[in-house]
C-alpha positions as a Markdown table, in Angstrom:
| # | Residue | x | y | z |
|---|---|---|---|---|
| 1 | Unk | -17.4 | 52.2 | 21.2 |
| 2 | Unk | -17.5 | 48.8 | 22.4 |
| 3 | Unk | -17.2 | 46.3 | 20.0 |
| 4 | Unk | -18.1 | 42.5 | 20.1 |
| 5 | Unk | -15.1 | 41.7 | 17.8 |
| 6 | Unk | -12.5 | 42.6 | 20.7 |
| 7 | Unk | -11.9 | 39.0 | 22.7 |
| 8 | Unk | -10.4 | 39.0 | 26.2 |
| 9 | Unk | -7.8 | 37.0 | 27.6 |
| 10 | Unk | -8.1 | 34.8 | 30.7 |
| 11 | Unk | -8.5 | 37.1 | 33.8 |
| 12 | Unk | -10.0 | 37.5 | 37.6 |
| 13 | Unk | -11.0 | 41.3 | 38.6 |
| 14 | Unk | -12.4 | 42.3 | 41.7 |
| 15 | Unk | -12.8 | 46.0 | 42.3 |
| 16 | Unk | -14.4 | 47.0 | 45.7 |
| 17 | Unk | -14.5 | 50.0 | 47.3 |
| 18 | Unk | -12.9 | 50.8 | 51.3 |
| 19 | Unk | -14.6 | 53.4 | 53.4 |
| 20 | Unk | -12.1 | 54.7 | 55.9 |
| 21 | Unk | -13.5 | 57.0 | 59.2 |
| 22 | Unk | -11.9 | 58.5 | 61.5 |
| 23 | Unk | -13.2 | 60.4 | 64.3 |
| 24 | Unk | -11.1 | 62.6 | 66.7 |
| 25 | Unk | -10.9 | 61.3 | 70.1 |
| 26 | Unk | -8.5 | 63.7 | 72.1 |
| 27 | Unk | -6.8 | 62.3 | 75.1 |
| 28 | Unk | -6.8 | 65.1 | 78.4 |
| 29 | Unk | -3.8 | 64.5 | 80.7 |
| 30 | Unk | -3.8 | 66.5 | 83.4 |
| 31 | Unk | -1.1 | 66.5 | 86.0 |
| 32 | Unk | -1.1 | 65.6 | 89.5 |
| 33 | Unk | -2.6 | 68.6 | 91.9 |
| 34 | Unk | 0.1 | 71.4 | 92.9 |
| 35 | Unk | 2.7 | 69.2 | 90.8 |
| 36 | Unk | 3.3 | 72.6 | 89.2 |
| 37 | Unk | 2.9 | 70.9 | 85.1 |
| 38 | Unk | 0.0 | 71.4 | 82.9 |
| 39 | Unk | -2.9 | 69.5 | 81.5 |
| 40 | Unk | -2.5 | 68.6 | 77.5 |
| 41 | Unk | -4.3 | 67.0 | 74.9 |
| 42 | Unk | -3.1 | 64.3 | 73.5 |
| 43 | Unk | -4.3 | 63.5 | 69.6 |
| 44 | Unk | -5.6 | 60.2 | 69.7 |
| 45 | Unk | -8.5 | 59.1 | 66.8 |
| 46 | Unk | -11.1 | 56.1 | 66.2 |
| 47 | Unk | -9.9 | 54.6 | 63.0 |
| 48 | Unk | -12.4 | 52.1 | 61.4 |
| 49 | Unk | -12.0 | 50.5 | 58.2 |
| 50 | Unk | -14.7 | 48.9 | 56.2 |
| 51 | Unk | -14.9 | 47.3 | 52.6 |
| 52 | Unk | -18.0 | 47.0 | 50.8 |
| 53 | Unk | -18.7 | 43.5 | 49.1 |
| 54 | Unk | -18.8 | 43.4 | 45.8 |
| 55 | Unk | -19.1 | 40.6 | 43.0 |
| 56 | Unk | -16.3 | 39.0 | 41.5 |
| 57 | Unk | -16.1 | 38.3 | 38.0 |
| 58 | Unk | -14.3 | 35.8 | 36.5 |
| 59 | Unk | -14.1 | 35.5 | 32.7 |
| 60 | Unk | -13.4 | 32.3 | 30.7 |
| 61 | Unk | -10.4 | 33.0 | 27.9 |
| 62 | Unk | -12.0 | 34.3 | 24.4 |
| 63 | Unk | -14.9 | 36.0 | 26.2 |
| 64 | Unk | -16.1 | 39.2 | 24.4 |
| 65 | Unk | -15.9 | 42.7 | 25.5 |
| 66 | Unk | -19.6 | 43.1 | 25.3 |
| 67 | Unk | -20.3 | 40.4 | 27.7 |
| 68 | Unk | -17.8 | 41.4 | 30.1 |
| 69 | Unk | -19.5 | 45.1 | 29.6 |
| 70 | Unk | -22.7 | 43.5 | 30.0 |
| 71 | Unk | -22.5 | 41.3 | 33.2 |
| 72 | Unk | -20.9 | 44.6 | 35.1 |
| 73 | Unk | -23.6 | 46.8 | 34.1 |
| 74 | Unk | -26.1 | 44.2 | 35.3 |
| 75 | Unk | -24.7 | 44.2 | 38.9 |
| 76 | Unk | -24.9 | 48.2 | 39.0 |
| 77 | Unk | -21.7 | 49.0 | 38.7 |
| 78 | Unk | -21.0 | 52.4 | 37.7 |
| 79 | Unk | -19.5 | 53.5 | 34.8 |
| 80 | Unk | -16.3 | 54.7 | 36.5 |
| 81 | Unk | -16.7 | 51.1 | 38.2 |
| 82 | Unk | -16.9 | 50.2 | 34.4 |
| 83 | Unk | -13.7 | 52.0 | 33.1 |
| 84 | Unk | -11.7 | 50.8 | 36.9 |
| 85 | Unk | -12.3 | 47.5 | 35.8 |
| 86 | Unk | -11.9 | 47.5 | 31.9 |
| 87 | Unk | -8.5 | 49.4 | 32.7 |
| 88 | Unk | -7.5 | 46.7 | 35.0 |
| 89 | Unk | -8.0 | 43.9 | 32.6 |
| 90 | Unk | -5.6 | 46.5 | 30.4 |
| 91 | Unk | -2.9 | 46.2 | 32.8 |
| 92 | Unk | -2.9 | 42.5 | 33.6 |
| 93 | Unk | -2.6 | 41.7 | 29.9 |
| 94 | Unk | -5.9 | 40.1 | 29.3 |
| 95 | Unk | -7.6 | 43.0 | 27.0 |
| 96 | Unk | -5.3 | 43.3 | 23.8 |
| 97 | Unk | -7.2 | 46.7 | 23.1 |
| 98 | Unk | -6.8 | 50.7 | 23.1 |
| 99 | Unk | -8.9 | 52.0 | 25.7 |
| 100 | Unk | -10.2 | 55.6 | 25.1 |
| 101 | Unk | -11.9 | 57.3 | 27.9 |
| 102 | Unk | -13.0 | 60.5 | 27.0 |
């Protein structure tokens, strides 16, 4: 249950998500005719790395729980986007709370 009565300490949070794809690009080396070695495939791979924007929210000292709860559900974050986020605030000091997440 998230209460109103739970104040939260100065903090920034950003929480974004990185989509990583790689996609097999094999390398053929093949010797020089009648050199006598043998072709091979080299691994090789196509790395790509993208991150997603996503809002940041910055909350002024004393802010309630519910707002913070409120303005991250408005944005559509999901609620393991939600719990990310609430558990961050946890570990940088700023929510003086016991989080349960059942």
């Amino acid at each position: 249950m998230i209460g109103q009565n739970v104040q939260v300490g100065p903090a920034a949070v950003s929480h974004g998500n990185l989509t990583v794809t790689i996609n097999p690009d094999p390398i053929i080396s093949q010797p020089a005719p009648f050199s006598g070695g043998q072709t091979v495939v080299v691994p090789n791979a196509n790395i790509s790395v993208k991150e997603d924007k996503k809002p940041m929210f910055l909350f002024n000292p004393g802010v309630a729980l519910d707002e913070i709860v409120r303005a991250v559900n408005k944005v559509g974050a999901s609620p393991s986007d939600l719990v990310a986020i609430l558990e961050a605030l946890k570990a940088a000091g700023a929510l003086k709370a016991e989080l349960i997440v059942i």
